[in-house]
BATIBA-205009 format. One record per residue: chain; x, y negated, z negated of N, C-alpha, C in turn. Coordinates in steps of 0.2 Angstrom, whole numbers, plus 2048, in hexadecimal, padded with zeros to 3 digits. Layout:
<gukes>
+-------+-----+-----+-----+------+------+------+-----+-----+-----+
| kette | npx | npy | npz | capx | capy | capz | cpx | cpy | cpz |
+-------+-----+-----+-----+------+------+------+-----+-----+-----+
|     A |   X |   Y |   Z |    X |    Y |    Z |   X |   Y |   Z |
...
+-------+-----+-----+-----+------+------+------+-----+-----+-----+
</gukes>
This chain:
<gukes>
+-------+-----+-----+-----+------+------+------+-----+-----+-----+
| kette | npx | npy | npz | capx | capy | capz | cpx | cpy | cpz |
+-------+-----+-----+-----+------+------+------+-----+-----+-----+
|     A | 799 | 7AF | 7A2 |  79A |  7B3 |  7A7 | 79E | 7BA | 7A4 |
|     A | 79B | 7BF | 7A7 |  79F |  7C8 |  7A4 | 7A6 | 7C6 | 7A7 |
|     A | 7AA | 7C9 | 7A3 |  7B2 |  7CB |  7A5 | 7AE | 7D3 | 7AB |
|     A | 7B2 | 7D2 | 7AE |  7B3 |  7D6 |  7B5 | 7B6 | 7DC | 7B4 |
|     A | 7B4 | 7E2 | 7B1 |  7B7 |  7E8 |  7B3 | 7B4 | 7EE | 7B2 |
|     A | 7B9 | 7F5 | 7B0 |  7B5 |  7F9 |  7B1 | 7AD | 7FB | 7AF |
|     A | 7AC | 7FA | 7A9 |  7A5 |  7FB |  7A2 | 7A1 | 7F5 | 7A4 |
|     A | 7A1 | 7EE | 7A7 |  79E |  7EB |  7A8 | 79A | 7EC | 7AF |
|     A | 79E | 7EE | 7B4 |  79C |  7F0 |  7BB | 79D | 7F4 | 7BD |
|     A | 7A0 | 7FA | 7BC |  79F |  801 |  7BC | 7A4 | 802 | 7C4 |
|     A | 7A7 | 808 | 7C5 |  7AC |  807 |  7CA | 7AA | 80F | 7CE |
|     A | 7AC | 80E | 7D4 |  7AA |  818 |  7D7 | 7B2 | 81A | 7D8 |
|     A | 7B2 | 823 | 7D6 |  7B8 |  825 |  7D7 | 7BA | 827 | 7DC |
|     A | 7C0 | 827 | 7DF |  7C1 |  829 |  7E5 | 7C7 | 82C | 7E5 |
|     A | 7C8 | 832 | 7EA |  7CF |  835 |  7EA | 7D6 | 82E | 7EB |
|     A | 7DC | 82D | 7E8 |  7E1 |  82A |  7EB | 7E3 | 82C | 7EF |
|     A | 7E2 | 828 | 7F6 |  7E4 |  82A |  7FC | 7E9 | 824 | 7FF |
|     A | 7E9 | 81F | 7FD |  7ED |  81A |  800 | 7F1 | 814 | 7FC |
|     A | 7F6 | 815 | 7FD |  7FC |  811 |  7F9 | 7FE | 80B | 7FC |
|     A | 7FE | 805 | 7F9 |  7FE |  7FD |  7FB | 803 | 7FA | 7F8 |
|     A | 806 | 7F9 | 7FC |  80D |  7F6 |  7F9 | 80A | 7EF | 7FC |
|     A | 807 | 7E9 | 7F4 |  807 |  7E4 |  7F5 | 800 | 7E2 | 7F3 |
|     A | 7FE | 7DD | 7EE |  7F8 |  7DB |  7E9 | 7F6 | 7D6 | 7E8 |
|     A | 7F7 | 7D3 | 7EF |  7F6 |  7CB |  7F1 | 7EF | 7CA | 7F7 |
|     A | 7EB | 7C5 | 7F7 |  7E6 |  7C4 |  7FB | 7E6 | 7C7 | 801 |
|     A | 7EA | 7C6 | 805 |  7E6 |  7C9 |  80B | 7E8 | 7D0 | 80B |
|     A | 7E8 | 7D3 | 807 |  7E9 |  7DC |  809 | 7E4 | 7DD | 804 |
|     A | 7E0 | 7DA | 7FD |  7DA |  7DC |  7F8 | 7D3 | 7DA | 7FD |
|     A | 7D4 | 7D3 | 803 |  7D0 |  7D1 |  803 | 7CE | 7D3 | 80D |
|     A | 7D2 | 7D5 | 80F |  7D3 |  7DA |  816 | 7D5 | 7E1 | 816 |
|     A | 7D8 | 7E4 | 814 |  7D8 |  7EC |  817 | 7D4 | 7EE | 80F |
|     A | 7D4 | 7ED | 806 |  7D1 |  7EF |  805 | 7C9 | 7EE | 805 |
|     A | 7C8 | 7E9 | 807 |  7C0 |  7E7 |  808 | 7BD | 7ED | 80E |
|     A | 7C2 | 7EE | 814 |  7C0 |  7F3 |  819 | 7C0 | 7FA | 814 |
|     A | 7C4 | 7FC | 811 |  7C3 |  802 |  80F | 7BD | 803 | 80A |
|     A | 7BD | 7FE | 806 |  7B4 |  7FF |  803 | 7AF | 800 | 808 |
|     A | 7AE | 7FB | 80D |  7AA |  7FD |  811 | 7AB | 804 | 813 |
|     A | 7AF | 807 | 817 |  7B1 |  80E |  81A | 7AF | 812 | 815 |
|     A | 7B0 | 812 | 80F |  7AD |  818 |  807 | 7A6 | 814 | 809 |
|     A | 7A5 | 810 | 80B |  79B |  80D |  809 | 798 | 813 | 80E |
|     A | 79D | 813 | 815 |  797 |  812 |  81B | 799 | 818 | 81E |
|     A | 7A0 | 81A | 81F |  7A2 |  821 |  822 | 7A4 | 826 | 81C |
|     A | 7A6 | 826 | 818 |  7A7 |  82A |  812 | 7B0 | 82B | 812 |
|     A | 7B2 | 826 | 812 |  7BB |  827 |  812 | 7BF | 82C | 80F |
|     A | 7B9 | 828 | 807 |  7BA |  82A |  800 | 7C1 | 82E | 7FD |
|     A | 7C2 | 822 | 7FC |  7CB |  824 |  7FD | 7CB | 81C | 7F6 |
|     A | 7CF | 81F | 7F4 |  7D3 |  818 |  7F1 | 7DB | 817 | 7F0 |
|     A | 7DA | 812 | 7EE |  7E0 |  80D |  7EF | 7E6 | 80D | 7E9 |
|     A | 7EB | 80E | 7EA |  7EF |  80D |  7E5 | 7F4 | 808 | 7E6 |
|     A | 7F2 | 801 | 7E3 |  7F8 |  7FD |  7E3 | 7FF | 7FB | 7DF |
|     A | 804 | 7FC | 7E4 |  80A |  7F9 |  7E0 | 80F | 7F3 | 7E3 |
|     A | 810 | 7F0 | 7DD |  811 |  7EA |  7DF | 81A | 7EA | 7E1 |
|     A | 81A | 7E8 | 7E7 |  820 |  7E5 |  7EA | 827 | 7E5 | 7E7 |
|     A | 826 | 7DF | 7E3 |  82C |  7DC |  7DF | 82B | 7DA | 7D9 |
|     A | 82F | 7D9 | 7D4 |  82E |  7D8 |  7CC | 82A | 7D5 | 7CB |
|     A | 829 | 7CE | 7CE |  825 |  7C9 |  7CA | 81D | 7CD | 7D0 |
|     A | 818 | 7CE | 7CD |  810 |  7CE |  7D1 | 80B | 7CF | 7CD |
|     A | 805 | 7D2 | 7CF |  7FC |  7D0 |  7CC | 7FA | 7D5 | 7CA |
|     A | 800 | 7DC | 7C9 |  7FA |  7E1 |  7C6 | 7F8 | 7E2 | 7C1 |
|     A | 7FD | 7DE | 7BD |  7F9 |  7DC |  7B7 | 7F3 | 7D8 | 7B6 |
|     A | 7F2 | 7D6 | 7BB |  7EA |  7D1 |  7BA | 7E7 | 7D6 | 7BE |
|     A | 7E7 | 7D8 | 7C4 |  7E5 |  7E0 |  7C4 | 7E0 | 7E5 | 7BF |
|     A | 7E6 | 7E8 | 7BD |  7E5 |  7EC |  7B8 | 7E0 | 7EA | 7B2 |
|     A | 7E1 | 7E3 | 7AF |  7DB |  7DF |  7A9 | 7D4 | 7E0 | 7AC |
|     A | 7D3 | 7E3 | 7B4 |  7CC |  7E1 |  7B4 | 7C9 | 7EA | 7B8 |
|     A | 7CF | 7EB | 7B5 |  7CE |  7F4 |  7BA | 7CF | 7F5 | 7C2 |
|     A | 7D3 | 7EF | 7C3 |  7D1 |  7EE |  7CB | 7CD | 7EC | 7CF |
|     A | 7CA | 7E9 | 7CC |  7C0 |  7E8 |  7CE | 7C3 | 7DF | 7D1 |
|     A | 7C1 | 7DE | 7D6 |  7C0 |  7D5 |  7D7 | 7BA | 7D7 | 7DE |
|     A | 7B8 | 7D0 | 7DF |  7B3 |  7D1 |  7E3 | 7B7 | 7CD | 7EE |
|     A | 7B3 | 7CC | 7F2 |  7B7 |  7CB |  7F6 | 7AF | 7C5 | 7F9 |
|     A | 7B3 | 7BE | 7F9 |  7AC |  7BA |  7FE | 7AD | 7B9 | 806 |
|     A | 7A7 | 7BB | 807 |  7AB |  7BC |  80F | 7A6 | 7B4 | 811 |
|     A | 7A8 | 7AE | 816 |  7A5 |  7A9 |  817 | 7A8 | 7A8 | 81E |
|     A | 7A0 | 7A5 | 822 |  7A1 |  7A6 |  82A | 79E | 7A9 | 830 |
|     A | 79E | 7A7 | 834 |  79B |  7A9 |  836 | 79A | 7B1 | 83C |
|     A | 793 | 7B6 | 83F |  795 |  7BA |  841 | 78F | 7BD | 845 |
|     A | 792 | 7BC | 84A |  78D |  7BB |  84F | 789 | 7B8 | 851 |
|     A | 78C | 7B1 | 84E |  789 |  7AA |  84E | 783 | 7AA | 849 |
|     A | 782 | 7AF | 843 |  780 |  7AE |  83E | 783 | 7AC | 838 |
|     A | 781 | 7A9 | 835 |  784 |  7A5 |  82E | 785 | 7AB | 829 |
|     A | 78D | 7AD | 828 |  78E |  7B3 |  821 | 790 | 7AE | 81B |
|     A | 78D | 7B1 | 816 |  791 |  7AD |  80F | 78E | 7B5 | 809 |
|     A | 794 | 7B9 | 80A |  793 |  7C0 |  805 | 797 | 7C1 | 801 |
|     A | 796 | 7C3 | 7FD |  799 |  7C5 |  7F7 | 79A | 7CE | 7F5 |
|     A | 79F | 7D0 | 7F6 |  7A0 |  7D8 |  7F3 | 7A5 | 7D9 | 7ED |
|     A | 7A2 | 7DD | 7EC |  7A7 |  7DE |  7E5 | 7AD | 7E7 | 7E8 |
|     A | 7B2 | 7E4 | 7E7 |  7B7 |  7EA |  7EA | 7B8 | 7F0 | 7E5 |
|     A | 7B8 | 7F6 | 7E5 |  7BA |  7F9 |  7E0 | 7C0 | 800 | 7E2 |
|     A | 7C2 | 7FE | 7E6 |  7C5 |  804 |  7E9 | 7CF | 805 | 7E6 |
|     A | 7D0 | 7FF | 7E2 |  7D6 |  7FF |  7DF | 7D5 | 804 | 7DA |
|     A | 7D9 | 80A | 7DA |  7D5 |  80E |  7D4 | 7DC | 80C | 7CF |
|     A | 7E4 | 809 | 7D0 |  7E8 |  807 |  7C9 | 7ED | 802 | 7CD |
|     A | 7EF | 7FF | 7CC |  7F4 |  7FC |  7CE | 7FB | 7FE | 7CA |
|     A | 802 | 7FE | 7CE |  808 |  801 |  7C9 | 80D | 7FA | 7CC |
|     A | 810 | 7FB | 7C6 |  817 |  7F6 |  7C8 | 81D | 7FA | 7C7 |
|     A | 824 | 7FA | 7CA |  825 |  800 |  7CC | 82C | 7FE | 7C8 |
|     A | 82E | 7F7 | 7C7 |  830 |  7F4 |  7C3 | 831 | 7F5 | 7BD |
|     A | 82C | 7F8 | 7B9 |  828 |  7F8 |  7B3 | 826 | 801 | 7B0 |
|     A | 824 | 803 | 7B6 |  824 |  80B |  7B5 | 827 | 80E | 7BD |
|     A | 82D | 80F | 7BC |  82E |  811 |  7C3 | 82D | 81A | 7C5 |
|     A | 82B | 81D | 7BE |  829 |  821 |  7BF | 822 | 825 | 7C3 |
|     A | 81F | 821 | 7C2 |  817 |  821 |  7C3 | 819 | 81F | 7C9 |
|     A | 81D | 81C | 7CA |  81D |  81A |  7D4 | 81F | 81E | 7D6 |
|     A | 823 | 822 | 7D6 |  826 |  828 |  7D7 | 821 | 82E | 7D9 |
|     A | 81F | 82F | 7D2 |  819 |  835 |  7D4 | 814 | 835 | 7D7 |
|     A | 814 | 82E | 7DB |  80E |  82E |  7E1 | 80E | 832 | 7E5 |
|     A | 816 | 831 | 7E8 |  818 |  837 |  7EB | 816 | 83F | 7EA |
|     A | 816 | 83F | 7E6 |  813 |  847 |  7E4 | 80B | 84A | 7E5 |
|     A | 807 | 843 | 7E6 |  801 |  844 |  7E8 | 7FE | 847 | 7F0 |
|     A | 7FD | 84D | 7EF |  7FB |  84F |  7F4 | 7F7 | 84C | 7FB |
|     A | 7F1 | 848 | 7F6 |  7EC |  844 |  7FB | 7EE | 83E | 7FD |
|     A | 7F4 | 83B | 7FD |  7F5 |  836 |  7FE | 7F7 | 837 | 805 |
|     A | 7F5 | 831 | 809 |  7F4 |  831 |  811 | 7F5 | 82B | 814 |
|     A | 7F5 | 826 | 810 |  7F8 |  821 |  816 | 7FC | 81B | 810 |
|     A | 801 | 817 | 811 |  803 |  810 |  811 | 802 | 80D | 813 |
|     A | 802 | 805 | 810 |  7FE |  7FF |  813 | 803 | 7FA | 80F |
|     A | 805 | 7F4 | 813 |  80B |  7EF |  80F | 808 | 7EB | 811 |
|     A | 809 | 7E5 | 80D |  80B |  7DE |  812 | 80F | 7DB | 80C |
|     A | 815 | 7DB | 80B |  81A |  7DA |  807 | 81E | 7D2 | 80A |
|     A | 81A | 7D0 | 80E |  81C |  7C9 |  811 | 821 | 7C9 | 817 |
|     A | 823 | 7C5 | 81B |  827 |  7C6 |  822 | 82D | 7C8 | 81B |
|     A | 82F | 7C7 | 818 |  836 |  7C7 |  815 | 836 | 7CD | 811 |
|     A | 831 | 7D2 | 810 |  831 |  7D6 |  80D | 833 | 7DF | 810 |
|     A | 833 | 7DC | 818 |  836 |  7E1 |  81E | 83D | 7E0 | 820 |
|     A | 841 | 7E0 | 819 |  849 |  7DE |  81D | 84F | 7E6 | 818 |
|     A | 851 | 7E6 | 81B |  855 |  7EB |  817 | 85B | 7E9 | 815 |
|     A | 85D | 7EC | 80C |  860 |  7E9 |  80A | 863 | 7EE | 80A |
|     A | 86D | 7EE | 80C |  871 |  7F3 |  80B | 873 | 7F5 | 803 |
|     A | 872 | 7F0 | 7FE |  872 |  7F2 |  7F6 | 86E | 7F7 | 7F4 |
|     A | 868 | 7F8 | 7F9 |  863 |  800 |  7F4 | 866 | 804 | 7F5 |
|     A | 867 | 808 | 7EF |  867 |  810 |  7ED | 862 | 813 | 7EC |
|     A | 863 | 81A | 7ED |  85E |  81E |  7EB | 85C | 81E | 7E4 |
|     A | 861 | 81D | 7E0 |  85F |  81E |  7D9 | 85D | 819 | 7D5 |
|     A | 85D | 812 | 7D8 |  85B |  80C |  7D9 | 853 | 80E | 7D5 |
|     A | 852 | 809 | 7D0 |  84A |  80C |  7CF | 846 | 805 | 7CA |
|     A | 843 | 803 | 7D0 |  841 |  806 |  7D8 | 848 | 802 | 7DC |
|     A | 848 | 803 | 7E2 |  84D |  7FE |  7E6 | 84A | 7F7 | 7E7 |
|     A | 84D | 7F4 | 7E9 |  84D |  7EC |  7E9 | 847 | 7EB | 7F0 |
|     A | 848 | 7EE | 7F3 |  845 |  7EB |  7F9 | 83E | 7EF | 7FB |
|     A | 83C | 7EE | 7FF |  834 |  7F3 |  801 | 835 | 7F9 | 806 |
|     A | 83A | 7F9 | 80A |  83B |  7FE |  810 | 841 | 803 | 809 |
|     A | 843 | 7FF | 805 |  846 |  804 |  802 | 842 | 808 | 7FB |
|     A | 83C | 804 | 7F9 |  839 |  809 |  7F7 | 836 | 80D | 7FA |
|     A | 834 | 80D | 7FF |  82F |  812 |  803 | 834 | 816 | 805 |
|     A | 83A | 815 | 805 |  83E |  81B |  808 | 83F | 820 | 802 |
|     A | 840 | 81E | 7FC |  843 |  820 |  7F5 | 839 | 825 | 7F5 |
|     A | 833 | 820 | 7F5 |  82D |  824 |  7F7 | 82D | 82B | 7FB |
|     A | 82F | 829 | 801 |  82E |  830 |  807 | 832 | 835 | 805 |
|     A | 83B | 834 | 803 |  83D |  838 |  803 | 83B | 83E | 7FD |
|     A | 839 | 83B | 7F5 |  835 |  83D |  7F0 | 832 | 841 | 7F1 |
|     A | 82C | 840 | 7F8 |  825 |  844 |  7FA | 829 | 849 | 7FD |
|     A | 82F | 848 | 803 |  831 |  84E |  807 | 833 | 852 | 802 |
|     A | 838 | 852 | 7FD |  839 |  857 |  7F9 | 835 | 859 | 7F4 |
|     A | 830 | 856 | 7F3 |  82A |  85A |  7F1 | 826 | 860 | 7F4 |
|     A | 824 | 85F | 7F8 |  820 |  861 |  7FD | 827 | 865 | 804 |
|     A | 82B | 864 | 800 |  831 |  86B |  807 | 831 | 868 | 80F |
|     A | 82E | 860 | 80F |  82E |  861 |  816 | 82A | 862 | 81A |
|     A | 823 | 863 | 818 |  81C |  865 |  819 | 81A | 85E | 81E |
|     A | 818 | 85F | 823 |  816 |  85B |  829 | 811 | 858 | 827 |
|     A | 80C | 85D | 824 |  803 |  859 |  822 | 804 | 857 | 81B |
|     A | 80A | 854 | 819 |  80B |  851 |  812 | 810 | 84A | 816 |
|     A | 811 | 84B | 81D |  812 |  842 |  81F | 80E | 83D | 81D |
|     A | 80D | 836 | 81F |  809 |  831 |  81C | 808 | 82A | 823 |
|     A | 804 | 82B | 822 |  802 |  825 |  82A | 804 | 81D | 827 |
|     A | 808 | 81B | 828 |  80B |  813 |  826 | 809 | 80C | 82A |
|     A | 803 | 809 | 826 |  805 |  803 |  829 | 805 | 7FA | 828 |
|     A | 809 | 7F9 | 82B |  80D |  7F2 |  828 | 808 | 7EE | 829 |
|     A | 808 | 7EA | 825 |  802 |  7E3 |  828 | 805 | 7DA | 825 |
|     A | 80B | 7DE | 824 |  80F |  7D8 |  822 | 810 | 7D5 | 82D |
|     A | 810 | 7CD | 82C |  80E |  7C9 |  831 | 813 | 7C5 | 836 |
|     A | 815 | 7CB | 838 |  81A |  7CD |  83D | 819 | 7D1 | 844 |
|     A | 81D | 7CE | 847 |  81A |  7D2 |  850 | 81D | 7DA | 84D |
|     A | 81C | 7DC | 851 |  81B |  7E4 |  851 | 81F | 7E5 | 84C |
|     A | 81A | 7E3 | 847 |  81D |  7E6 |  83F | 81E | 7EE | 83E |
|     A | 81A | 7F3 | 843 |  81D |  7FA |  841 | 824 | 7FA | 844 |
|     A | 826 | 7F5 | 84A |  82D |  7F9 |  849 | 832 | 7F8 | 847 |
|     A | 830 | 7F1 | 841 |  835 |  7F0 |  83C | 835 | 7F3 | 837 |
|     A | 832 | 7F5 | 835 |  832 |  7F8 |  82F | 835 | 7FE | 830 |
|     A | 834 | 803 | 836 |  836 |  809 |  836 | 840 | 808 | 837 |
|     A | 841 | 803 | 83A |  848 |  801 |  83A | 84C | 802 | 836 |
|     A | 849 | 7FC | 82E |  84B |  7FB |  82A | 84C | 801 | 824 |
|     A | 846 | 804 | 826 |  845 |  80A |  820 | 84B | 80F | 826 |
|     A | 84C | 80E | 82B |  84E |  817 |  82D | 857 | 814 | 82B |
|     A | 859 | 80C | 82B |  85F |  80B |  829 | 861 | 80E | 823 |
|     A | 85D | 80A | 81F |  85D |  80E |  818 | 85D | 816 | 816 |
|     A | 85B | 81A | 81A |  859 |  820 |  818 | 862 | 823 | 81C |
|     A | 862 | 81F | 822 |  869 |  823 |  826 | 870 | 822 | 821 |
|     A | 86E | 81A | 81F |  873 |  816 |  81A | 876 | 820 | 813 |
|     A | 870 | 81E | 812 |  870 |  824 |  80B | 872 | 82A | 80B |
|     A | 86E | 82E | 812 |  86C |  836 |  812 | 871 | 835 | 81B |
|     A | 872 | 832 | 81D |  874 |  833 |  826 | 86F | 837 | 82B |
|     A | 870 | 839 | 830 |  86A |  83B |  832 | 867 | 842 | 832 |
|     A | 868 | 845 | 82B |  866 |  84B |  82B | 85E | 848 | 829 |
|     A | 85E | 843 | 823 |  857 |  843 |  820 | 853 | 83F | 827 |
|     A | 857 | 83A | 828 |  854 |  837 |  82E | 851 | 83B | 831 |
|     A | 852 | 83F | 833 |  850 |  843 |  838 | 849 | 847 | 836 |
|     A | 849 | 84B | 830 |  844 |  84B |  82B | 83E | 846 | 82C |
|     A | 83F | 83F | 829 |  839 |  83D |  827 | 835 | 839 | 82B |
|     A | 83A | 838 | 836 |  837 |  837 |  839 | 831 | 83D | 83B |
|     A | 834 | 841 | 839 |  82E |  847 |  83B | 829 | 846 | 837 |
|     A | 825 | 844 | 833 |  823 |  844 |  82E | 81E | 83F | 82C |
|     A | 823 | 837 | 830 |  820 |  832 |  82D | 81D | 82E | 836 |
|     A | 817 | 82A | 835 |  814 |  826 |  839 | 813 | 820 | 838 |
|     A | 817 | 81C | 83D |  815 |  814 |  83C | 812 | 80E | 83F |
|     A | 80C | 80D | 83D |  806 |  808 |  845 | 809 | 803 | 843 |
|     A | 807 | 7FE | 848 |  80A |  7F7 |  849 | 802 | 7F3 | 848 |
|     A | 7FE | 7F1 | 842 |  7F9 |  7F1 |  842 | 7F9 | 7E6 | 83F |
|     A | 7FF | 7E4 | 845 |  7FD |  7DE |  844 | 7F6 | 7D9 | 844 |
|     A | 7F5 | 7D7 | 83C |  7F0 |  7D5 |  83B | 7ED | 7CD | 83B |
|     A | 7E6 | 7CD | 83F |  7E9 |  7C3 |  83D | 7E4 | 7C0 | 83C |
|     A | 7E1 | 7C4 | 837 |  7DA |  7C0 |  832 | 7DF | 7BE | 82C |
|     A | 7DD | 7B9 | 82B |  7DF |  7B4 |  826 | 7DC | 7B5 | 81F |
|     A | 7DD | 7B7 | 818 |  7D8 |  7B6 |  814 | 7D9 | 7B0 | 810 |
|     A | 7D5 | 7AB | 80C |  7D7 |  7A7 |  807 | 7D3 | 7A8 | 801 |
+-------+-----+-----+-----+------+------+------+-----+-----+-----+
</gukes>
């Protein structure tokens, strides 16, 4: 059998348009399955940039194969019998933020980036009063995304159409309005509410609880 990656199976490029906090099965095998489709069928023509969560994770397996895994979908649809197979390509790097915190950083700087996507586990939406800003990365998920947004607003001055649409799919009832909770403690904890005030304008958070299961 080929080893799986770039030269062996060839990959399509696509603009970085969406940052995934999280490199675990049900966000490679549900929201990025849906986006290859979306680049197949309406032209999205977006990809994926994954970072992982916390110290220990998979983008080093990841990365060994360029981002490429495939996804089998088994079951039935429309009372017809599916059993497919696609090959994903839309991870264009995966970053550990642990490891290069820099490179997590300058995500923020990228102009095309346009939405968030987490699912960092029910435990991953908790706010921890030990992150700092200078913290690098910070310990927790709402406190990297905050250490993220504030990055992009002082890059960008502030700029409305440089906000980012967020959405949680860690497997919690109205996971958007935890997380905005926890990140808006964090940022009031830090800045008070001057930047609060800032990055509500700026930022958007769907409540996109999800309840396909993948194995």
């Amino acid at each position: 059998m080929k080893e799986l990656n770039e030269k062996t199976a060839g990959k399509m490029l696509h603009p970085e348009r969406v940052i995934q906090f999280g490199e675990g099965n049900f966000l490679r095998a549900f929201v990025d399955w849906i986006i290859q489709k979306m680049n197949e069928n309406v032209n999205f023509n977006s990809s994926v940039v994954v970072v992982q969560p916390i110290d220990r994770g998979m983008v080093d397996m990841l990365n060994a194969q360029d981002c490429l895994y495939h996804v089998n979908l088994q079951g039935l649809d429309k009372g017809e019998k599916v059993n497919s197979l696609t090959r994903i390509d839309v991870i264009s790097r995966a970053l550990n933020p642990y490891a290069d915190f820099s490179a997590f950083m300058k995500l923020a700087e990228q102009p095309e980036i346009r939405f968030v996507i987490s699912n960092t586990t029910e435990a991953g939406i908790t706010f921890d009063p030990a992150c700092k800003l200078e913290d690098a990365p910070a310990s927790s998920y709402p406190g990297k995304l905050t250490q993220l947004l504030y990055h992009r607003y002082k890059t960008f001055n502030g700029e409305k159409d440089k906000g980012l649409i967020i959405f949680p799919c860690e497997l919690i009832f109205l996971n958007g309005n935890h997380l905005p909770v926890h990140r808006f403690m964090a940022i009031r904890r830090r800045f008070q509410n001057l930047v609060y005030g800032m990055l509500r304008c700026i930022c958007d958070t769907g409540r996109p609880y999800c309840p396909r299961i993948s194995t």
